[in-house]
N, C-alpha and C positions, 0 to 999 in steps of 0.2 A: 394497590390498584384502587382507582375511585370505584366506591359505588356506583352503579348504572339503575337510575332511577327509568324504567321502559314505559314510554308513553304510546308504544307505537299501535299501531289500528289494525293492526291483523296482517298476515301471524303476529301474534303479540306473546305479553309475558304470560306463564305458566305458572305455577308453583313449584318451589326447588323440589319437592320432594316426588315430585312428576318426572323432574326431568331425571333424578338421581334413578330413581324405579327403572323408567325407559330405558337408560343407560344400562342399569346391570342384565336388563331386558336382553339387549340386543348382544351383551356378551354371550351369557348363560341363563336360557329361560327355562324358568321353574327345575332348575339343576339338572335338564335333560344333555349338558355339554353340548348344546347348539342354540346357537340365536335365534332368537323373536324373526328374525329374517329371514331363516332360511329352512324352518319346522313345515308340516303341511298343513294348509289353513284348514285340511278334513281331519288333521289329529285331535284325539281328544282334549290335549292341550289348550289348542285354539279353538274349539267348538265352545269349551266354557270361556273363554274370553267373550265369545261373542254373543252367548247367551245371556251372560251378566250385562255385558253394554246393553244389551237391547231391554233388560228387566230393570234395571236401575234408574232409568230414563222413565216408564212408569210408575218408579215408585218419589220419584222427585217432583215429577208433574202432576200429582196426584189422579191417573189417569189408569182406567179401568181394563180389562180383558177386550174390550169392544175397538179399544188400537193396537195397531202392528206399528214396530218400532222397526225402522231398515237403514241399514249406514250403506249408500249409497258411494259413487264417484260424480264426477263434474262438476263440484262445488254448487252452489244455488245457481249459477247460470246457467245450468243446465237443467233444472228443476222450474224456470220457465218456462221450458218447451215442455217437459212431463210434466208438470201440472195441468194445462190445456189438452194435450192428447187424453188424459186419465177421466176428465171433467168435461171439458168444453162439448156440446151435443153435434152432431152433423144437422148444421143449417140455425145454429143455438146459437148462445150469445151468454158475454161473460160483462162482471163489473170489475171495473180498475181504480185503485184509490192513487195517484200519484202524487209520489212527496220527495221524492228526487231521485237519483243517477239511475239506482237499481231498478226503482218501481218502473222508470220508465223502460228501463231495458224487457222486463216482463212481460210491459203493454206491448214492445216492437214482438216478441215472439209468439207471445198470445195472436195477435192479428195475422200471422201466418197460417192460423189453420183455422178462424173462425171471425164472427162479431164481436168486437170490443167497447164495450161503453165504458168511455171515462167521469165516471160520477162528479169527481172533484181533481184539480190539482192549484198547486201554489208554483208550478212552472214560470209564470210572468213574474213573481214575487221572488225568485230566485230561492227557490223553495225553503223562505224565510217560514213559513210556519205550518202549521197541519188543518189543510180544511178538516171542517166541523159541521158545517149543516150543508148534509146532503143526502140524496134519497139514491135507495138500493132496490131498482124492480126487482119486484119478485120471481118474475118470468126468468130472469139470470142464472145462469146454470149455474156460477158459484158468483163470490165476491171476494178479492185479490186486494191484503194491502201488507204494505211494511212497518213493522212493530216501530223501528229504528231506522234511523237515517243517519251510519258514519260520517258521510261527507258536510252533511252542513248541519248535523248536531240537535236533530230533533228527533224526537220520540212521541209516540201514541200513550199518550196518558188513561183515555175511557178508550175504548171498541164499540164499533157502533152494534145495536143491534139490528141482524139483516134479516131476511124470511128464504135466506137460500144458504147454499153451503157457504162457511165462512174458509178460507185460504189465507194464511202469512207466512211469510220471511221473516224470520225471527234471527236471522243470522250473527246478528250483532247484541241482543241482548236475551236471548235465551238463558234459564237458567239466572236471570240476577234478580228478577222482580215476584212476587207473588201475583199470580193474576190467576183466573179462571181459566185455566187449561183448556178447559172440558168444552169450552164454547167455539173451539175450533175445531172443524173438523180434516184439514189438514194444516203440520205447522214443518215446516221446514228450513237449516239451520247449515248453512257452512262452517266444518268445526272452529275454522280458524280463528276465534272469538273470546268466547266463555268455555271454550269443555275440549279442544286439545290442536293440535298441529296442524296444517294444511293436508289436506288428500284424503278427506271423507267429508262424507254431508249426509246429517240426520234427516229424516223424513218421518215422523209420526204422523197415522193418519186411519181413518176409522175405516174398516173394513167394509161395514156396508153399506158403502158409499162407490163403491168400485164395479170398472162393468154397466157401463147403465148410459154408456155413450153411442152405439154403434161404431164406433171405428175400428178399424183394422189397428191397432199398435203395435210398433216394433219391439222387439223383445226386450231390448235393455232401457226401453221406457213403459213399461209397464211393470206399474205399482203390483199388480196382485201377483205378476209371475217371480219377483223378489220377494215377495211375501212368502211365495209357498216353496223358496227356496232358503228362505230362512236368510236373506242378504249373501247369499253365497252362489249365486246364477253365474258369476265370476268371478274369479278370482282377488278379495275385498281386497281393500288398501288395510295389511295387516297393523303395521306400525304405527300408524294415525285411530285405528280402532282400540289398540289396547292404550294409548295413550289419551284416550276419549275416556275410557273406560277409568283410567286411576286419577282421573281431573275431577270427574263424579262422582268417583269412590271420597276422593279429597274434600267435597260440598259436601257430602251426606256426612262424612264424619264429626265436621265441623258448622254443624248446625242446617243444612240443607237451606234451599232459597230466600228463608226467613230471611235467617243469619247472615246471608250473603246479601241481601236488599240493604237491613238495617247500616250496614258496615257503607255500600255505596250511597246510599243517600247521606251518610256524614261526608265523604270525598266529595261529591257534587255540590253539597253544601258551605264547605269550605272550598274551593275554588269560584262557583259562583257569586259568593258573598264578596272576594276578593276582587274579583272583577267587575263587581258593580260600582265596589268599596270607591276606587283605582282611576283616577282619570286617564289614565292613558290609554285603557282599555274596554271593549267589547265585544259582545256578542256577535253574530252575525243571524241569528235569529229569535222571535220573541220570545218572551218569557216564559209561559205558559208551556210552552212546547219543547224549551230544553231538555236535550237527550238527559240524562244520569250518565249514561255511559262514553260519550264523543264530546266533550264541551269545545264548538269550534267556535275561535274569537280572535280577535285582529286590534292591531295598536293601531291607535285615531292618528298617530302621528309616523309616518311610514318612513320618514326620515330616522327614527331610532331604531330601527329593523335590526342592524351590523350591531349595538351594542348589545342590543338585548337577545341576539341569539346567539352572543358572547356567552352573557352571564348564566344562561340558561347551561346551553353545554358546561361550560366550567362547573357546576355544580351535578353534572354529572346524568344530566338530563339527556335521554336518549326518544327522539322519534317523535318531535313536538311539530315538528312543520304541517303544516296547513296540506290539503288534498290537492294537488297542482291544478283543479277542472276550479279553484276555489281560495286557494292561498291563505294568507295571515298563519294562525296556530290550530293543532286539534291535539289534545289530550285524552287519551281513550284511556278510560278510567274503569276497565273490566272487573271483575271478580278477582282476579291474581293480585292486584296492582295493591300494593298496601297504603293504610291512612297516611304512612309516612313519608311517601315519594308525593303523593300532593302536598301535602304539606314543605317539603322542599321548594317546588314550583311557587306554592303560595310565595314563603319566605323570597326567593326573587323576584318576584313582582313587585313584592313590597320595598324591595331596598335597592330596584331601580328605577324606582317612583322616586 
């Protein structure tokens, strides 16, 4: 069977020895002759599972006693609406950085329960790139932006500095880059990315910071009532937690974010270089603001579409097509993805030029 080189953008590729773990998981976990599946998440079993998820998370982020780590449900779309209940003041007002699909989805549900100020977006520019000079009142309850932009392939290089709480969606590049953690005071992540399978989403976020809205919150959006249940207020998504857990377990062994930046910034490197190299091909937005992790790019000549998504597949290439809101290619080049599967991509770009 061909190798399957997996480019795809979430759920995306894992490390084998993730899925091997997960697998014997769900047969026989920790030799107790029952599955990961069907143990009780109050067993002692799974209480350390979910105690390590949640402690390894600040020992990768470099990120002190003063946050609570909670693996949540509803992937980040739902983490739109809780972050504004959790934050947003009665009669207050929030800032929105918008840089495409998500962010905006954000700013529509944020504006259901308060003021929205959208500081900056690249909306009209087909969010070819990431505004840069823009101002964050202070008066703002928090300020709202996304690290990463899968769909058209840009990333936050600098963070601006705000004078209010700072809030991201890190969903898409969590865990690959070294950056100051600490300067967020919440950061929230749908696993299905950098750290394990669809049906959890991380939420780190600094404790006293919580409570300070007036509103009434409904239980299962409220941050400090999963706090003080320890992510267990319901019944967690067990199988996507412990498989959160041995994707983590798998960074930290193998050099922790460093290790894992240095390694994507070679893949980013080599594939952008190829496509600058390459007449046939582009970007779709500027330079400066290229994801690491999403490189989304498009042949100048759309007539070679049919052959070149020949030769791509034939080599084994899985999950290259463009976002349908967006078309051309996206290569989601995560933490899992080895030097060696771009490196294939490169080699046919090059010898269909």
């Amino acid at each position: 069977m061909v190798k399957k080189h997996n480019f795809s953008a979430g759920p995306c590729i894992l490390p084998q020895e993730v899925f091997q773990k997960s697998a014997e998981a769900i047969l026989n976990f920790n030799n107790l002759g029952l599955s990961l599946l069907e143990i009780s998440h109050r067993s002692k079993d799974f209480v350390a599972v979910m105690d390590e998820a949640r402690s390894i998370v600040k020992r990768l982020l470099n990120l002190g006693d003063e946050y609570e780590v909670l693996y949540l449900q509803g992937g980040a779309s739902l983490q739109f609406l809780m972050v504004p209940f959790n934050f947003l003041k009665l009669n207050g007002k929030a800032a929105y950085l918008d840089t495409g699909t998500w962010s905006s989805n954000a700013i529509k549900e944020a504006k259901k329960l308060g003021n929205v100020d959208v500081v900056a977006s690249s909306k009209d520019e087909n969010y070819s790139f990431i505004p840069k000079d823009f101002k964050v009142d202070s008066a703002c309850d928090y300020f709202h932006c996304t690290s990463n932009n899968t769909i058209y392939g840009t990333q936050i290089k600098t963070f601006p500095n705000v004078e209010t709480l700072m809030v991201c969606d890190m969903s898409s590049d969590i865990f690959s880059r070294v950056i100051d953690f600490s300067q967020f005071d919440l950061i929230y992540a749908g696993a299905q990315k950098n750290m394990g399978p669809a049906g959890t989403t991380l939420v780190v976020v600094k404790k006293e910071i919580l409570g300070k809205t007036g509103r009434d919150i409904p239980s299962m959006l409220d941050y400090s009532l999963h706090i003080a249940k320890e992510s267990m207020f319901n019944t967690p998504p067990v199988f996507a937690v412990y498989a959160s857990l041995l994707t983590l377990q798998h960074l930290e062994k193998n050099g922790g974010i460093a290790a894992a930046e240095k390694v994507n910034n070679q893949k980013a490197s080599l594939l952008y270089d190829e496509i600058d190299r390459n007449p046939l091909f582009e970007t779709f937005c500027k330079k400066e603001d290229r994801s690491n992790m999403n490189a989304a790019f498009k042949l100048k000549d759309e007539s070679k579409k049919e052959e070149f998504d020949s030769a791509w597949k034939a080599a084994g290439i899985n999950g290259l097509n463009g976002h349908r809101s967006l078309g051309g290619y996206r290569a989601s080049m995560y933490n899992a993805l080895p030097l060696e599967s771009v490196q294939v991509l490169v080699d046919v770009m090059k010898n269909f030029k």
